[in-house]
PDB file of N, CA, C and O in Angstrom:
ATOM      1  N   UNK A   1     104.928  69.860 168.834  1.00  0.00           N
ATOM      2  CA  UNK A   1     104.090  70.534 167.869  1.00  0.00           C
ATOM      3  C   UNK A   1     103.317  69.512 167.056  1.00  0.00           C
ATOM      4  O   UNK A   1     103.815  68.442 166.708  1.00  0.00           O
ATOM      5  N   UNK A   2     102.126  69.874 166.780  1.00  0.00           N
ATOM      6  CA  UNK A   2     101.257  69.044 165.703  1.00  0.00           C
ATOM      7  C   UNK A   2     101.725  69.157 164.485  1.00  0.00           C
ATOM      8  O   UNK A   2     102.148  70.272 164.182  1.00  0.00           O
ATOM      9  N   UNK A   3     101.786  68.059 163.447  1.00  0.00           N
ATOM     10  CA  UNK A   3     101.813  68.070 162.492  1.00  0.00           C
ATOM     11  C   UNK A   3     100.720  68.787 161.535  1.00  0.00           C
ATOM     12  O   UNK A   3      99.793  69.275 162.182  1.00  0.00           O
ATOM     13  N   UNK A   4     100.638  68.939 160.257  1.00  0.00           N
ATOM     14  CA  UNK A   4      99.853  69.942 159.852  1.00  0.00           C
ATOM     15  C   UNK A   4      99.893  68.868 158.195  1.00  0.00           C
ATOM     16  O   UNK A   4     100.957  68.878 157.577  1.00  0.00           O
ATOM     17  N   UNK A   5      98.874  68.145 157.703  1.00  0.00           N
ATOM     18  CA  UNK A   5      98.851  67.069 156.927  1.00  0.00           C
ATOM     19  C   UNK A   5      98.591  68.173 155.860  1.00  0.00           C
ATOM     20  O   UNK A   5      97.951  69.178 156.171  1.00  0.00           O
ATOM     21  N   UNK A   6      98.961  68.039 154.913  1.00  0.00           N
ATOM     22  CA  UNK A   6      98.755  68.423 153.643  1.00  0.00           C
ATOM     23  C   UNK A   6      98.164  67.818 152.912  1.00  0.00           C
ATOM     24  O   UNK A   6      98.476  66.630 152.834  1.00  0.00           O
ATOM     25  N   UNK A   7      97.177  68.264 152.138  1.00  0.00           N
ATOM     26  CA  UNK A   7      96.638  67.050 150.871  1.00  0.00           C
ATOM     27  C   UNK A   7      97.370  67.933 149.733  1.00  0.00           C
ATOM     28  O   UNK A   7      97.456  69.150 149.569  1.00  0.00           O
ATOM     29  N   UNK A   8      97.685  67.224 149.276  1.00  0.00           N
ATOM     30  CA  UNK A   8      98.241  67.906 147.923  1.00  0.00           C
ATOM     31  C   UNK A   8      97.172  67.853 146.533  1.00  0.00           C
ATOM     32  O   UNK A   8      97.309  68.306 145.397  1.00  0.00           O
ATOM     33  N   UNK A   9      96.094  67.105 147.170  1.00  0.00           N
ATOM     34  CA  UNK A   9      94.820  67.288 145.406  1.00  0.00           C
ATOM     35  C   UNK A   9      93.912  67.758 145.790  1.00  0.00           C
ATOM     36  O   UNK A   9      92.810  67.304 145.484  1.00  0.00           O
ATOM     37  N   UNK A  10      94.034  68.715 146.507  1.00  0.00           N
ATOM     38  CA  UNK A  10      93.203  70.151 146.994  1.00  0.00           C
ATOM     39  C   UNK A  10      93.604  71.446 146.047  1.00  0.00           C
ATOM     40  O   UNK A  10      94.771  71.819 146.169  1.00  0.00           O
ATOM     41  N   UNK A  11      92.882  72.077 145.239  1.00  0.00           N
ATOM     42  CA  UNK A  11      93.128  73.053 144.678  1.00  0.00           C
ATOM     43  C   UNK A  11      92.957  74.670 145.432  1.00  0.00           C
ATOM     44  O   UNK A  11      92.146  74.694 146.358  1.00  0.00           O
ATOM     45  N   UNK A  12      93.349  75.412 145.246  1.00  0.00           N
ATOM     46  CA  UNK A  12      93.607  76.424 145.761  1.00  0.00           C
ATOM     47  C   UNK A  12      92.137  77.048 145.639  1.00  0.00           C
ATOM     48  O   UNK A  12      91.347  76.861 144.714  1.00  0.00           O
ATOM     49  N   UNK A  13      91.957  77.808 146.747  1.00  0.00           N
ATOM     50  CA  UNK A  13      90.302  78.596 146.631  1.00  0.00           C
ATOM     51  C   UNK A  13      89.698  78.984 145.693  1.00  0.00           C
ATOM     52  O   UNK A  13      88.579  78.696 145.267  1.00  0.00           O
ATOM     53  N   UNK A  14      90.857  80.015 145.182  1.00  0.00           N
ATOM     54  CA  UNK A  14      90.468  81.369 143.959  1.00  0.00           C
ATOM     55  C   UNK A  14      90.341  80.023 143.155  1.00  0.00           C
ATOM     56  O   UNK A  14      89.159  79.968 142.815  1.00  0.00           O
ATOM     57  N   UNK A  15      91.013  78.902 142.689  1.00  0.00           N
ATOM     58  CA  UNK A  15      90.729  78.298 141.478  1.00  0.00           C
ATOM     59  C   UNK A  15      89.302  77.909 141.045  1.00  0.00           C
ATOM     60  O   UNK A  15      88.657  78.092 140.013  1.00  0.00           O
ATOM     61  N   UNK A  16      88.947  77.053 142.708  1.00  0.00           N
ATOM     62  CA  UNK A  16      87.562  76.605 143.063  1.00  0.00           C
ATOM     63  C   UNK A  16      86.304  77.725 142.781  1.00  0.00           C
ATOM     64  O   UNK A  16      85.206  77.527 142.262  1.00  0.00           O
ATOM     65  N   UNK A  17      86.853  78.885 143.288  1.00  0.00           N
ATOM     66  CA  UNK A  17      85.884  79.802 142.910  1.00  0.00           C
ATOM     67  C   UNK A  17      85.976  80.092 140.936  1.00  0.00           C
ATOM     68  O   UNK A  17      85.079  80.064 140.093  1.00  0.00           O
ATOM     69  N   UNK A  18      86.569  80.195 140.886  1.00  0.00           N
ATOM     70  CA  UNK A  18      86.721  80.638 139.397  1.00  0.00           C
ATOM     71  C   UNK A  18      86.093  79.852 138.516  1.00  0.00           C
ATOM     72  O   UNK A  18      85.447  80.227 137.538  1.00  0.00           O
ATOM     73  N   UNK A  19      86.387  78.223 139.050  1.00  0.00           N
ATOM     74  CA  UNK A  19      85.412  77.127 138.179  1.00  0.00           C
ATOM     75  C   UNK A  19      84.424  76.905 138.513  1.00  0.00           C
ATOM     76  O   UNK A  19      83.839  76.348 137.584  1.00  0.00           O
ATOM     77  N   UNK A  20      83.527  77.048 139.725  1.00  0.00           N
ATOM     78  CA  UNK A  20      82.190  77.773 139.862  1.00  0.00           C
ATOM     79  C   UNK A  20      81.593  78.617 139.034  1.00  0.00           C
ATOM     80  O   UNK A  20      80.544  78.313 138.467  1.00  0.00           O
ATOM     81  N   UNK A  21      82.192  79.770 138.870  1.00  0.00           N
ATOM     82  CA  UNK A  21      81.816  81.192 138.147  1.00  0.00           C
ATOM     83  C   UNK A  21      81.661  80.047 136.633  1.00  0.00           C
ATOM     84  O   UNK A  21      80.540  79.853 136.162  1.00  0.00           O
ATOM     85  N   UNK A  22      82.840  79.416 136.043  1.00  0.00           N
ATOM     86  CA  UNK A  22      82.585  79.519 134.872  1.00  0.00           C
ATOM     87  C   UNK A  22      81.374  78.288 134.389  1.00  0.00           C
ATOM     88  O   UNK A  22      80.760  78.193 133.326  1.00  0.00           O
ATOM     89  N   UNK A  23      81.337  77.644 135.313  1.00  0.00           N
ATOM     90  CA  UNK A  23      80.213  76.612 135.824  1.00  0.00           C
ATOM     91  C   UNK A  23      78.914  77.145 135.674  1.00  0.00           C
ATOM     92  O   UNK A  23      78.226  76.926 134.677  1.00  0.00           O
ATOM     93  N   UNK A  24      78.601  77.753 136.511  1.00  0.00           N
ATOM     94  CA  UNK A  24      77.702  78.955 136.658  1.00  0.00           C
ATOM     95  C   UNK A  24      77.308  79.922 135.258  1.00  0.00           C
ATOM     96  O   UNK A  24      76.134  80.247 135.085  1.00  0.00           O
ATOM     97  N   UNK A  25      78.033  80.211 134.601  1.00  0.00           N
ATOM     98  CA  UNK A  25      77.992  80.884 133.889  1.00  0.00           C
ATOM     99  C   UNK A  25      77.162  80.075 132.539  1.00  0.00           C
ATOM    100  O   UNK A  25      76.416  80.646 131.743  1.00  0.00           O
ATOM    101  N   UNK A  26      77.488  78.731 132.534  1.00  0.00           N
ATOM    102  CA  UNK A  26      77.021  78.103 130.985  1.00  0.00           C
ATOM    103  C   UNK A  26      75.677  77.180 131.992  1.00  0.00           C
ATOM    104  O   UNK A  26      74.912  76.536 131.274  1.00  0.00           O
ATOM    105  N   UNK A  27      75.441  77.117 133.244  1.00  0.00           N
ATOM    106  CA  UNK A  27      74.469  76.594 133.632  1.00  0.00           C
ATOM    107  C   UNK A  27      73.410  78.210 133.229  1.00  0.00           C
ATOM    108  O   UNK A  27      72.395  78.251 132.533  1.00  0.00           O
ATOM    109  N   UNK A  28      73.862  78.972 133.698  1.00  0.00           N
ATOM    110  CA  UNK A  28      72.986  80.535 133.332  1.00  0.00           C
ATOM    111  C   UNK A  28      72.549  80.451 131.802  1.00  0.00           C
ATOM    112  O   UNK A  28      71.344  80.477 131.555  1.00  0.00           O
ATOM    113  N   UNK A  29      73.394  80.359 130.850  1.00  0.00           N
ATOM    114  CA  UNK A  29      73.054  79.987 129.786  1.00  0.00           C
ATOM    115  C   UNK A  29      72.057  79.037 129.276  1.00  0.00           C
ATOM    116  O   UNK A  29      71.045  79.289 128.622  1.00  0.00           O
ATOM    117  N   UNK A  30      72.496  77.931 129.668  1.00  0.00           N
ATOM    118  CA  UNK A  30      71.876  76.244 129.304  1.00  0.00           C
ATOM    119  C   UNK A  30      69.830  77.166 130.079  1.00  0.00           C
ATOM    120  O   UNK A  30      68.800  77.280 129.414  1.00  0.00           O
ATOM    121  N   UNK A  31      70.054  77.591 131.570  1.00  0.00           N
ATOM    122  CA  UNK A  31      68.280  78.065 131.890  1.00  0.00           C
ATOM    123  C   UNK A  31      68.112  78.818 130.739  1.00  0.00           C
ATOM    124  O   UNK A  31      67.642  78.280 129.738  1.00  0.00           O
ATOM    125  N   UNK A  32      68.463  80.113 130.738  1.00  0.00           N
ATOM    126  CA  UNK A  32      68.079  80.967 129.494  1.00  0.00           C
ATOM    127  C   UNK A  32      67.442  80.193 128.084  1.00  0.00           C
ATOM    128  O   UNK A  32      66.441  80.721 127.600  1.00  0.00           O
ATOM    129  N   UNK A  33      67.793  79.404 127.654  1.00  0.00           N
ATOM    130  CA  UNK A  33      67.292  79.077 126.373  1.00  0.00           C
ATOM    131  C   UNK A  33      66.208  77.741 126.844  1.00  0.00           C
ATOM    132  O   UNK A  33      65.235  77.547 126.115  1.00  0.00           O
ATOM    133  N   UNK A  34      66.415  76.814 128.108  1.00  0.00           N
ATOM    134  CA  UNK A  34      64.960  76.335 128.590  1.00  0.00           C
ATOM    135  C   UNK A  34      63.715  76.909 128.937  1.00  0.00           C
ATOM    136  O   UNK A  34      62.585  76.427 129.004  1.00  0.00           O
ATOM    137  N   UNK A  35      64.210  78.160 129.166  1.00  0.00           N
ATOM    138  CA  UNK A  35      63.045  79.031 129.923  1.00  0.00           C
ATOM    139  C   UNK A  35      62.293  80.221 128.402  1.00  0.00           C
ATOM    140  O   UNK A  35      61.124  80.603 128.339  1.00  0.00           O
ATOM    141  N   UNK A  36      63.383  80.533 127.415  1.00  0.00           N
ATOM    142  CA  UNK A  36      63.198  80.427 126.043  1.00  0.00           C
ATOM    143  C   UNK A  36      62.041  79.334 125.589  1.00  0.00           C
ATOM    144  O   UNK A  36      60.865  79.697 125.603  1.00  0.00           O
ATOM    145  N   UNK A  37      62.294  78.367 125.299  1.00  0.00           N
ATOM    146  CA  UNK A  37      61.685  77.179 124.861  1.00  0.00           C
ATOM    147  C   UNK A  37      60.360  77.205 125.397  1.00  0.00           C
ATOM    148  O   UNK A  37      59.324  77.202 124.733  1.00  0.00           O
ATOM    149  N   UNK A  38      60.463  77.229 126.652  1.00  0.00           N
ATOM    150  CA  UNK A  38      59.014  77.118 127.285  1.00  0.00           C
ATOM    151  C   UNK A  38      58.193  78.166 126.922  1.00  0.00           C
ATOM    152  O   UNK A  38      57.054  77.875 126.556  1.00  0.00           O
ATOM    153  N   UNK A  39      58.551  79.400 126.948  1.00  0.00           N
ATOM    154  CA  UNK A  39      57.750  80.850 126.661  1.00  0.00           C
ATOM    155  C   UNK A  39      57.244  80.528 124.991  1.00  0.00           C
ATOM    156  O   UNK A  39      56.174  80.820 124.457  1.00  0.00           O
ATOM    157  N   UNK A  40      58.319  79.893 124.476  1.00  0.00           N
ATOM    158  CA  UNK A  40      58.003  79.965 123.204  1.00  0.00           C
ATOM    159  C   UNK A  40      56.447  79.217 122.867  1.00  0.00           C
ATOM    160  O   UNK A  40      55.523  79.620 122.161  1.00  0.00           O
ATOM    161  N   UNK A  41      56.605  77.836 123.770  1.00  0.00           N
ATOM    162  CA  UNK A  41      55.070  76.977 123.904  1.00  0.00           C
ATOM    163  C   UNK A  41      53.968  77.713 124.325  1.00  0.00           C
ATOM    164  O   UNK A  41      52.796  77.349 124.423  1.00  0.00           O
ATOM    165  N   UNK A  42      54.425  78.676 124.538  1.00  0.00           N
ATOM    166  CA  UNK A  42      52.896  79.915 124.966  1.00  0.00           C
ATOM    167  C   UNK A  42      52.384  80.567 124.088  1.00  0.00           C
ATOM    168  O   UNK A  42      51.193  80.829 124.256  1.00  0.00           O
ATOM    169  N   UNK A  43      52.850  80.922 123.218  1.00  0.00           N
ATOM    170  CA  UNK A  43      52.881  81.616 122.090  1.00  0.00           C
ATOM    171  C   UNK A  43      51.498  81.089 120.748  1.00  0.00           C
ATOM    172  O   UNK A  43      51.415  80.076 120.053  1.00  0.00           O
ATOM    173  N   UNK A  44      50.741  82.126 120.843  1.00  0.00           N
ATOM    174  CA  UNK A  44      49.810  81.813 119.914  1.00  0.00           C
ATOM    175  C   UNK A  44      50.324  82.530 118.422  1.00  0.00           C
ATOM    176  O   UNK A  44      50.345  83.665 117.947  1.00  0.00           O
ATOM    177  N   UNK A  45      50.619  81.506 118.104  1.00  0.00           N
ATOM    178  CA  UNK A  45      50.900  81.990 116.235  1.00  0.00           C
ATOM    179  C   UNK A  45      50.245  82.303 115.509  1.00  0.00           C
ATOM    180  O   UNK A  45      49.504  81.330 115.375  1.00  0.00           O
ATOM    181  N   UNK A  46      49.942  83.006 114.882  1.00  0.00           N
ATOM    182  CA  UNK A  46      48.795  83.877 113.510  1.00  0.00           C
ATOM    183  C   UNK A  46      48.575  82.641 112.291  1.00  0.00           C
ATOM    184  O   UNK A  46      49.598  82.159 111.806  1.00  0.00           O
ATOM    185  N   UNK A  47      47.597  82.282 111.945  1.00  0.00           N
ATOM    186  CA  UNK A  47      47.148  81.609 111.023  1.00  0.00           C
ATOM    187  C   UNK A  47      47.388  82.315 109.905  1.00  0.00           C
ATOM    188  O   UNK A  47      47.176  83.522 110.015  1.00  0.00           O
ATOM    189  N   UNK A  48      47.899  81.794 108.494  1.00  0.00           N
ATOM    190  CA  UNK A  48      48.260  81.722 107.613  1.00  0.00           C
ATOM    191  C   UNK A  48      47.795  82.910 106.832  1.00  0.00           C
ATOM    192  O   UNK A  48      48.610  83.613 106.235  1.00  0.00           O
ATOM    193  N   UNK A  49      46.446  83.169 106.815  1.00  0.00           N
ATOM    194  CA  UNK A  49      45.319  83.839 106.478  1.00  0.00           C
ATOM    195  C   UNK A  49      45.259  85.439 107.518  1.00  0.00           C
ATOM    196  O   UNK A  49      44.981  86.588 107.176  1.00  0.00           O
ATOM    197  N   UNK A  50      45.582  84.966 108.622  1.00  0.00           N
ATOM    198  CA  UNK A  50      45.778  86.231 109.422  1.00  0.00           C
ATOM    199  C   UNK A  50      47.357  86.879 109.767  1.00  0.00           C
ATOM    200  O   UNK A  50      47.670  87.724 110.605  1.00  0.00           O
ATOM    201  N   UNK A  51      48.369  85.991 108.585  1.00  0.00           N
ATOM    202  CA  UNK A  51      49.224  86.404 108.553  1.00  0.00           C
ATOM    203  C   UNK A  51      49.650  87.452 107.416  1.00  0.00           C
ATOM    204  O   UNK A  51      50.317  88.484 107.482  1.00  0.00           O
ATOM    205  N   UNK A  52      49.166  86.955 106.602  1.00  0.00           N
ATOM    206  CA  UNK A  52      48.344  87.717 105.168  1.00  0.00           C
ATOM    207  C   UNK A  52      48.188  88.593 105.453  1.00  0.00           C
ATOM    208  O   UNK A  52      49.007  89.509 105.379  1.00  0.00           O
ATOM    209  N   UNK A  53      47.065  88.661 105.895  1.00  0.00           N
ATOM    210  CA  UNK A  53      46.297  89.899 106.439  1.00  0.00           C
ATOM    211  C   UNK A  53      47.119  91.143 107.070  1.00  0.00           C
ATOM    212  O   UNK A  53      47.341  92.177 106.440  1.00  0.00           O
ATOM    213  N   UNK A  54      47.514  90.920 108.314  1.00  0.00           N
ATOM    214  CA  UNK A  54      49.122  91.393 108.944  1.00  0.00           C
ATOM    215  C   UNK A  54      49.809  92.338 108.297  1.00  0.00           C
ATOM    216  O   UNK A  54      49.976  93.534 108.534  1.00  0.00           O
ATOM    217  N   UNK A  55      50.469  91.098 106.802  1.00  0.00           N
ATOM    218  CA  UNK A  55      51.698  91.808 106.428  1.00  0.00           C
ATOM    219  C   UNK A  55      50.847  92.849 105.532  1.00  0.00           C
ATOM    220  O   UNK A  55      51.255  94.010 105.482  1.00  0.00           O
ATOM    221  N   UNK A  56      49.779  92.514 104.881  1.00  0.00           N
ATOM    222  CA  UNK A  56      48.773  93.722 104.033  1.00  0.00           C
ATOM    223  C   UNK A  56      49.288  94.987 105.110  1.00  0.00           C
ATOM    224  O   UNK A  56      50.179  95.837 105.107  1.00  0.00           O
ATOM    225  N   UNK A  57      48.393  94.655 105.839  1.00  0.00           N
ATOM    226  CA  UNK A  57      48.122  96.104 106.737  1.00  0.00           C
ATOM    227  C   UNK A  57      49.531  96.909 106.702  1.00  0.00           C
ATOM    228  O   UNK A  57      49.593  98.068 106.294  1.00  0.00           O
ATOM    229  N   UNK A  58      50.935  96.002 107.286  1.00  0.00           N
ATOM    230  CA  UNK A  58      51.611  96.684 107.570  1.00  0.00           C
ATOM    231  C   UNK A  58      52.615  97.464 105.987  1.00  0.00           C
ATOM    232  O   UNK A  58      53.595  98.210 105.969  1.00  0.00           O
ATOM    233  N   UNK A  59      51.783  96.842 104.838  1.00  0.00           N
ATOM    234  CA  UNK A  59      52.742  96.887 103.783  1.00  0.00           C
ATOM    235  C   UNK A  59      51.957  98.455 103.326  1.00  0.00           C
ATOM    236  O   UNK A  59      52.627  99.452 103.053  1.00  0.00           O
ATOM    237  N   UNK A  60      50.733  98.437 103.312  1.00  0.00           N
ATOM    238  CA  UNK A  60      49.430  99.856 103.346  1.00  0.00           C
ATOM    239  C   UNK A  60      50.111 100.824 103.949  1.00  0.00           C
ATOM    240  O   UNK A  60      50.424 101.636 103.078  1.00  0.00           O
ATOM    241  N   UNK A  61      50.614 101.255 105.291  1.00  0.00           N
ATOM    242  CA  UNK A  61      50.979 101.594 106.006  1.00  0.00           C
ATOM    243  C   UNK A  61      51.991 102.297 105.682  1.00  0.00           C
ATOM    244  O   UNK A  61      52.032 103.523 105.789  1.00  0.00           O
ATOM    245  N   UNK A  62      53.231 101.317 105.100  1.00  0.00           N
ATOM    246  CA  UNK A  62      54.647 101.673 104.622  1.00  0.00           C
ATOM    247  C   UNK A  62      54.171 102.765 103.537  1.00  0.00           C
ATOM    248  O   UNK A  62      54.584 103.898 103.782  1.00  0.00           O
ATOM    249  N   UNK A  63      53.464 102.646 102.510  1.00  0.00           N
ATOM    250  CA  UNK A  63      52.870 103.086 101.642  1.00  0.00           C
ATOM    251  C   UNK A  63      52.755 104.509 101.877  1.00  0.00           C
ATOM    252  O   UNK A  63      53.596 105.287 101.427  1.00  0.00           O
ATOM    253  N   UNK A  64      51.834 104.865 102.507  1.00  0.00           N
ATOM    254  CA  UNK A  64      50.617 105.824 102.981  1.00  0.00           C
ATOM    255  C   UNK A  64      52.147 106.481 103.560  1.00  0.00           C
ATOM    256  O   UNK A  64      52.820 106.977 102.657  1.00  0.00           O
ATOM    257  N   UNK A  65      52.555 106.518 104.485  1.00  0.00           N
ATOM    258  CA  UNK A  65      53.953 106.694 104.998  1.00  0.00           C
ATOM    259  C   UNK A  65      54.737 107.480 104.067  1.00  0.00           C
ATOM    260  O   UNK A  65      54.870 108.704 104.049  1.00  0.00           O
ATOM    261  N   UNK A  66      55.343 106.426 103.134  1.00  0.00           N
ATOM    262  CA  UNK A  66      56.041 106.976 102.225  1.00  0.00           C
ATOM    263  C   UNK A  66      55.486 108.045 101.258  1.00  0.00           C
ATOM    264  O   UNK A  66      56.237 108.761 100.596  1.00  0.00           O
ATOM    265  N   UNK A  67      54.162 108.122 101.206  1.00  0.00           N
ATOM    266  CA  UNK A  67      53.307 109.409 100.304  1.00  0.00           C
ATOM    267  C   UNK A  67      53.577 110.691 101.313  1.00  0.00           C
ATOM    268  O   UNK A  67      54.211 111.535 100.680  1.00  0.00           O
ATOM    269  N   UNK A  68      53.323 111.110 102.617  1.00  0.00           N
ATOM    270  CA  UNK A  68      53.297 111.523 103.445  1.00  0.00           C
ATOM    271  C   UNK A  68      54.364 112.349 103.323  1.00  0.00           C
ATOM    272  O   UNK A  68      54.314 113.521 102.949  1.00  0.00           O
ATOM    273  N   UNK A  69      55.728 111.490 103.768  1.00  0.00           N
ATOM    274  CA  UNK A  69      56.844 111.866 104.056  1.00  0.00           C
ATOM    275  C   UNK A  69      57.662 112.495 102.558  1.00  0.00           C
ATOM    276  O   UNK A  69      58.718 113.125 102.619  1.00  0.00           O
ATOM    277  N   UNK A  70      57.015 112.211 101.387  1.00  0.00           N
ATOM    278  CA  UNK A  70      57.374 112.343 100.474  1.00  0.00           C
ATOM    279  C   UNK A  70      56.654 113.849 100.266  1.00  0.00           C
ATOM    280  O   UNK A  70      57.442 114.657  99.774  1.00  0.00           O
ATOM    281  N   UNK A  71      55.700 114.233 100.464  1.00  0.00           N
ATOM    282  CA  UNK A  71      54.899 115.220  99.856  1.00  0.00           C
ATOM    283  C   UNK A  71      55.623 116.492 101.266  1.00  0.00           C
ATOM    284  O   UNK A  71      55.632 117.715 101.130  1.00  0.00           O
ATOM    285  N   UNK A  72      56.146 115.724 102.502  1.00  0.00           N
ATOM    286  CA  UNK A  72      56.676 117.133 103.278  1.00  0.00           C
ATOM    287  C   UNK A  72      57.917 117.344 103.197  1.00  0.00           C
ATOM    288  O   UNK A  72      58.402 118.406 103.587  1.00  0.00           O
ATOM    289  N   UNK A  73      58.770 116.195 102.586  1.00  0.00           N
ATOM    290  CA  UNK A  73      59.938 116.548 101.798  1.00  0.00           C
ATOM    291  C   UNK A  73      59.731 117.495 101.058  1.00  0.00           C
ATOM    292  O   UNK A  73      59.623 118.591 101.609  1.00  0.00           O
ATOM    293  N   UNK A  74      59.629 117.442  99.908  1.00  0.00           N
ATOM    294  CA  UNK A  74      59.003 117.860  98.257  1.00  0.00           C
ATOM    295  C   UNK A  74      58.654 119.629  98.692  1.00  0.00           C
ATOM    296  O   UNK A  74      59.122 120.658  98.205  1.00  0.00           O
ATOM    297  N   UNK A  75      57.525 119.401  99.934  1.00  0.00           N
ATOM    298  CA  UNK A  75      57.407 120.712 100.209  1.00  0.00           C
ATOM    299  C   UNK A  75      58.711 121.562 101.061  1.00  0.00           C
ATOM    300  O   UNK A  75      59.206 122.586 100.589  1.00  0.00           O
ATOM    301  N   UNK A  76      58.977 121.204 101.838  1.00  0.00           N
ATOM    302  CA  UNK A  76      60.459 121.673 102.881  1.00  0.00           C
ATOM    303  C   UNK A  76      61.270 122.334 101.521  1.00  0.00           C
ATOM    304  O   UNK A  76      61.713 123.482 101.521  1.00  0.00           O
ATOM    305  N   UNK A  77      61.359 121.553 100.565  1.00  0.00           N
ATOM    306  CA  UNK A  77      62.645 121.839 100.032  1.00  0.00           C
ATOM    307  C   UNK A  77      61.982 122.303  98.850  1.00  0.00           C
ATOM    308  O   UNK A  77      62.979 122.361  98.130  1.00  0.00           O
ATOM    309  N   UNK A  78      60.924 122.721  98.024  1.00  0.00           N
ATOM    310  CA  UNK A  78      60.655 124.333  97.673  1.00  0.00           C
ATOM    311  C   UNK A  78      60.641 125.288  98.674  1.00  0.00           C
ATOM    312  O   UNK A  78      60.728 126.476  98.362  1.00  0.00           O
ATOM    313  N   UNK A  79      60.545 124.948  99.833  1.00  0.00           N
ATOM    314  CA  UNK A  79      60.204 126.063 100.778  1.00  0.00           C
ATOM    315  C   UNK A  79      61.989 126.698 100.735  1.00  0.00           C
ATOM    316  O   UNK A  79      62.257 127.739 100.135  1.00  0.00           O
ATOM    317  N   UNK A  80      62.868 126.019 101.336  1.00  0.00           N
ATOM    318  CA  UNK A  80      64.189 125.991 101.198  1.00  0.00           C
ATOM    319  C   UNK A  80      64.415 126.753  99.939  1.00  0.00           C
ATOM    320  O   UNK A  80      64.484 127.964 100.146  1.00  0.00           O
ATOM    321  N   UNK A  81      64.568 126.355  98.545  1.00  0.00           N
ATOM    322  CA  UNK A  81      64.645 126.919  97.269  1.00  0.00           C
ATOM    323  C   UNK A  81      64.251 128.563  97.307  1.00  0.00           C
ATOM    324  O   UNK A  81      64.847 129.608  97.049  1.00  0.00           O
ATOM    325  N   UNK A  82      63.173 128.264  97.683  1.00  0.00           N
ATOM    326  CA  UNK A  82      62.228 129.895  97.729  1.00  0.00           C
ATOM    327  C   UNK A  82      62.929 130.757  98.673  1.00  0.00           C
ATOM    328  O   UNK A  82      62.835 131.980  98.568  1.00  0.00           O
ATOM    329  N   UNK A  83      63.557 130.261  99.499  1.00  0.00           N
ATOM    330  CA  UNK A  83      63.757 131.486 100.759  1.00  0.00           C
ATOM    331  C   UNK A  83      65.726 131.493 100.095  1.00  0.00           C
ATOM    332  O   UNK A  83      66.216 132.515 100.574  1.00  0.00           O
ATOM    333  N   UNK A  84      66.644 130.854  99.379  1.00  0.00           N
ATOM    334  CA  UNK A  84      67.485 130.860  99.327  1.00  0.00           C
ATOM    335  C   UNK A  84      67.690 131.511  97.954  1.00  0.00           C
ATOM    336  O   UNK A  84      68.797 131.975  97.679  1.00  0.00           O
ATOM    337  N   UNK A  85      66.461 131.579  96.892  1.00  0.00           N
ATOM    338  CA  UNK A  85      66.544 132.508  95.863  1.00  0.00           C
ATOM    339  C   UNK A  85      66.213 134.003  95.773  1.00  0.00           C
ATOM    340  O   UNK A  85      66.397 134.930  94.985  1.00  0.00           O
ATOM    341  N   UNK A  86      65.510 133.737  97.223  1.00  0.00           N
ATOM    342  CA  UNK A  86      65.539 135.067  98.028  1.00  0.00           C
ATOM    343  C   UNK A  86      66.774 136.001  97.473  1.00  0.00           C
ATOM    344  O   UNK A  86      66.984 137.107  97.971  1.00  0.00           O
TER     345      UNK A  86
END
C-alpha cells in the first residue's frame, strides 16, 4: 500500500473558505468607500452665493407650507367642532 503523507500546516477547507469570505468582505468594504471618493471628485458643489440662494428657496417653501397646512388644519377641525355640536 502507498503511503498517504500528511502535511499537518494545511488548514481544513471550511476554514480556508471562511477566511476568504471574511477577506472578501473588508476588501468589499475598503472598494466601497474608493469608489465613494472618486464619485465624490465628480461632484459639482454650489457656490457660496448659490448656496444662499438654495437654502432661501427651500426655507420660503417650509413657510408657504406651513401657512397651507395650517389654514386646512384650522379648517378640518371647525369643520369637526360643527358636525360634533351637531
Amino acid at each position: 500500500m502507498a503511503k498517504v503523507e500528511e502535511n499537518k500546516n494545511t488548514k481544513p477547507s471550511f476554514i480556508k473558505r471562511a477566511g476568504e469570505k471574511v477577506v472578501g468582505f473588508f476588501k468589499g468594504i475598503g472598494r466601497f468607500f474608493m469608489n465613494m471618493k472618486h464619485e465624490l471628485k465628480k461632484v459639482t458643489w454650489p457656490t457660496k452665493k448659490e448656496l444662499i440662494n438654495y437654502s432661501l428657496v427651500v426655507f420660503a417653501f417650509m413657510l408657504i407650507m406651513t401657512v397651507i397646512i395650517g389654514v386646512f388644519d384650522f379648517a378640518a377641525s371647525a369643520l369637526v367642532n360643527l358636525i360634533v355640536s351637531l
